[in-house]
TORZA-213165 format. One record per residue (C-alpha): residue number from 0; residue in one letter; y, z, x. Coordinates in Angstrom, 2 decimals, decimal comma. Layout:
REM TORZA-213165
[bafi NUM "a" [Y Z X]]
...
END
This chain:
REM TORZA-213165
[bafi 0 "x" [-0,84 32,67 8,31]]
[bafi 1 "x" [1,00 35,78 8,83]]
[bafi 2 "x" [0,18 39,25 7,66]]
[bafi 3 "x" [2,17 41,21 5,46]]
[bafi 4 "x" [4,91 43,01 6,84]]
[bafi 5 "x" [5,26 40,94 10,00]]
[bafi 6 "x" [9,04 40,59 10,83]]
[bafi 7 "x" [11,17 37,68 12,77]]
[bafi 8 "x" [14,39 39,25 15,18]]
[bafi 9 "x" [17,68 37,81 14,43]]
[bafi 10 "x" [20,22 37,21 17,25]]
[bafi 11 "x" [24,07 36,40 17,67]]
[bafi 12 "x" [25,21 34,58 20,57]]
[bafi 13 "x" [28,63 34,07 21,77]]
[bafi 14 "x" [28,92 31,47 23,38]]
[bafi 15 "x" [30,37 32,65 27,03]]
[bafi 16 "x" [32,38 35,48 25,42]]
[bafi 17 "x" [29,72 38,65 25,09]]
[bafi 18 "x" [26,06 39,30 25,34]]
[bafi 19 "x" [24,39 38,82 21,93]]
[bafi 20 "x" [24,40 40,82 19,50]]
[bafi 21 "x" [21,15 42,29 17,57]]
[bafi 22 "x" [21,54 41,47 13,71]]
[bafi 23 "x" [18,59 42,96 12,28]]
[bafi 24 "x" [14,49 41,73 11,33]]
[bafi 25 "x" [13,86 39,94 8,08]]
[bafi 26 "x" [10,53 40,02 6,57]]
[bafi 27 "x" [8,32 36,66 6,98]]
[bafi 28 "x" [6,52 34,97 4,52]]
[bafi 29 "x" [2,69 34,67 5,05]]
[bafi 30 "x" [3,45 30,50 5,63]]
[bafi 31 "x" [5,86 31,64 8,79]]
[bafi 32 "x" [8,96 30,82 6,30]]
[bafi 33 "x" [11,89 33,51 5,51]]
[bafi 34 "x" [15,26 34,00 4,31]]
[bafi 35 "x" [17,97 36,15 5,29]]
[bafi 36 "x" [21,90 37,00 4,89]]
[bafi 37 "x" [23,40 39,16 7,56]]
[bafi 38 "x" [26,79 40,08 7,86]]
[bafi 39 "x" [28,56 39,46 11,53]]
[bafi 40 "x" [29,94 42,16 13,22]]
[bafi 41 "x" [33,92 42,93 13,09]]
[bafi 42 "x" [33,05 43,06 17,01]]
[bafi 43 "x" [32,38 39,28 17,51]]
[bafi 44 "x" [34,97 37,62 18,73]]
[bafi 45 "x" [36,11 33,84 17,32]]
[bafi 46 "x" [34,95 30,74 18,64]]
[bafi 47 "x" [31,25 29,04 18,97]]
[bafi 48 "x" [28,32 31,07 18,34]]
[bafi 49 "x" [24,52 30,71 17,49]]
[bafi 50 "x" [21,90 32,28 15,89]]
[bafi 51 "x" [18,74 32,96 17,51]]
[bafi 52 "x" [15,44 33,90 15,42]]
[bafi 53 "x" [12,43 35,63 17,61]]
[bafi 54 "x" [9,45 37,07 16,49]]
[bafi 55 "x" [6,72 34,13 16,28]]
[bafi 56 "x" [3,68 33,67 17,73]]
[bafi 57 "x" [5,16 30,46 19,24]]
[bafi 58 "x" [8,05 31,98 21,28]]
[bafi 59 "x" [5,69 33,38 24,11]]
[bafi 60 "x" [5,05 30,31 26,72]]
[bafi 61 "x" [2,50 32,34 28,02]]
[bafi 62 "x" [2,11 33,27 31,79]]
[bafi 63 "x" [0,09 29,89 32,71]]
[bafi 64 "x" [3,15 27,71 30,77]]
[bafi 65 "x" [0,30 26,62 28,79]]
[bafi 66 "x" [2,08 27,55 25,42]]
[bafi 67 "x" [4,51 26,26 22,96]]
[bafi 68 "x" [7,81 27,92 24,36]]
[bafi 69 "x" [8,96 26,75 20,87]]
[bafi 70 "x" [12,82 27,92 20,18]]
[bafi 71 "x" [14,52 28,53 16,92]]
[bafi 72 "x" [18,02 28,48 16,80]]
[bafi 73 "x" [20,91 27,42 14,89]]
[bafi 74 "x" [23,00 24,18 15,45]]
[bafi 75 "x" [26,21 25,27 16,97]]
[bafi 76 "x" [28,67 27,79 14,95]]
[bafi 77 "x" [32,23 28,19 14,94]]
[bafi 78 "x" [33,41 31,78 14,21]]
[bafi 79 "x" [36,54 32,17 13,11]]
[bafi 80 "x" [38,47 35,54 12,41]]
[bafi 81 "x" [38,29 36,72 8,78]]
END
């Protein structure tokens, strides 16, 4: 369960091209679920890209590597210019 207000990061990579790129927190649901829209920058370039969501309880792998080190990301993108 999460508490109210608790937020997930979400995160554009470019694949070799530019650091990512910061697209904003969405709220999560108390089950862990959310939904979101964001709009990509005019700044990211064309070609593969992925999104990156951060924010749970399950991203830290703690300092023994006794956690989860669970990920969430997208399957591979292709941007392409509008």
């Amino acid at each position: 369960m999460y508490a109210p207000g608790k937020t997930y990061t979400v995160t554009l990579g470019l694949v070799g091209r530019a650091e990512p790129k910061a697209l904003g927190t969405v709220a999560v649901n108390t089950d862990g679920s959310f939904k979101a829209s964001r709009p990509i920058p005019a700044t990211a370039s064309p070609g593969e890209a992925y999104l990156m969501v951060g924010g749970s309880a399950f991203d830290e792998c703690g300092r023994n590597g006794l956690g989860s080190c669970a990920g969430y990301a997208s399957p591979p993108l292709t941007l392409t210019a509008a």
